[in-house]
N, C-alpha and C positions, 0 to 999 in steps of 0.2 A: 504494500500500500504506500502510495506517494501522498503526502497530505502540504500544502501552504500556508505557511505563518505570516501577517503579515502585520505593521505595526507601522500606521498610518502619520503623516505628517499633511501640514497644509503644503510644501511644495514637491515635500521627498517623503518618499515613503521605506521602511526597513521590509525585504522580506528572507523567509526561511523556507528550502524545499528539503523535507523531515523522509528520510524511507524507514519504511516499519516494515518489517521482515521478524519471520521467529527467531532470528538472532537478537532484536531488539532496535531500537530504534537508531538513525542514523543521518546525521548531517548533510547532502550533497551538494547542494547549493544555496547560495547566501548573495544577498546584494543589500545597497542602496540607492537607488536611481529616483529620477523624477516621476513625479507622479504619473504621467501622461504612458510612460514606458512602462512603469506597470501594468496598467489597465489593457497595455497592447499583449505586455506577457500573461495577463488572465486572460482576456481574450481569446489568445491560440492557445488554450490549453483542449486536451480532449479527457472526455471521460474515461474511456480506459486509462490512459495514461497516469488522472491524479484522481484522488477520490475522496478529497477533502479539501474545503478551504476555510481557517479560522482567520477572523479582523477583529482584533483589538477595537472594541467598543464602550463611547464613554459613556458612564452615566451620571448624574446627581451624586455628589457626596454631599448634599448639604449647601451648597453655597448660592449664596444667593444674586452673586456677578458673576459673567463670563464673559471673555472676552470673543471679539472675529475669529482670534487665534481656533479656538474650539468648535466653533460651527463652520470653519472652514475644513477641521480635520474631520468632523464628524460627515460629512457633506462625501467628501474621498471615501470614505469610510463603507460609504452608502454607493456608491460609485463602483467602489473596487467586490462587493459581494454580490450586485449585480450582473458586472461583468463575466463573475465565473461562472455563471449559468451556461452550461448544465451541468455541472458538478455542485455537488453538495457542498454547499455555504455557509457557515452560522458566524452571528456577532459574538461575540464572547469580550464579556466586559471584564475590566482590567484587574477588579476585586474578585472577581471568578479565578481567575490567571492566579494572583498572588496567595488566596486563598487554597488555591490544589495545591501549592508547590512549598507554600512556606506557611501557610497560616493567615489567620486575620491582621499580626500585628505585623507582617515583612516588609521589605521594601528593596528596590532595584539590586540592590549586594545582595541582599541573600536568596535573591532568586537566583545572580548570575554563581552564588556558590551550589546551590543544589542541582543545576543544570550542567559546572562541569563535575558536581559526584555522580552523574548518570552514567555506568559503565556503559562502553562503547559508542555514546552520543559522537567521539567525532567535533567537536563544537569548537578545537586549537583555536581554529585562523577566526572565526566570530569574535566580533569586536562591534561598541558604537549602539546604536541602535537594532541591531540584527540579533541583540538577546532579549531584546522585548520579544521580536516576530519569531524567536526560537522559544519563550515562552509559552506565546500562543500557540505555536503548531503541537508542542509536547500535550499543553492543556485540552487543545482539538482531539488529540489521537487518545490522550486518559482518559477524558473526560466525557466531551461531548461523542464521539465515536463510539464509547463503550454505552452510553447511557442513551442513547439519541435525541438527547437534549440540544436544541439549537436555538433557544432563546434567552437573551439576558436575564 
């Protein structure tokens, strides 16, 4: 199974392409490109080919400003799970993400330590933004894959 992480930005976006095999799961491809370039690489995707896609999805913690910044990510966000039709798409929101991996109280370190104690993830050369969108894909393939939950 090939599944896509992806961890959305207003002009650039991080992604991760996750292979899950009975040996376990495994890194093959990583980027950061512009937005536009993604949505071509979702795009050409086929369904045999990948058979999942998780977007990093924001939601409400409470506050009560937000800037363009976030409704322009949210916007791509909406853009890029579109685009993977027909493959299987879910939002998976960021507290979903941190809560499989590390708990309710984590934060960006100690996801990127639990992600490289995953024996054979593969994850060396990931750097920058592409461990968020390597968050999302592991949490896609834990989580929503096993459960068939594709809703925040």
């Amino acid at each position: 199974m090939k599944v896509i992480g992806v961890d959305p930005g207003t002009a650039k976006s991080a992604w991760v392409v996750l292979e899950v095999s009975h040996a376990g799961m495994r890194v093959s491809e990583h980027g950061y490109v512009d937005n536009d370039d993604l949505l071509h690489k979702l795009r050409a995707m086929t369904e045999g080919d990948y058979q999942g896609v998780g977007v990093e999805w924001i939601q409400s913690q409470g506050r009560k400003h937000v800037g363009n910044e976030t409704f322009d990510t949210q916007g791509w966000a909406g853009r890029f799970l579109e685009a993977a039709y027909p493959v299987p798409a879910a939002p998976i929101p960021r507290r979903k993400v941190i809560g499989h991996l590390v708990g309710s109280y984590g934060g960006d370190a100690q996801v990127i330590q639990v992600l490289q104690a995953k024996p054979g993830l593969g994850c060396g050369t990931v750097t920058g933004h592409c461990w968020q969108a390597l968050a999302v894909a592991v949490t896609f393939v834990e989580v929503v894959a096993v459960q068939g939950v594709a809703t925040p």
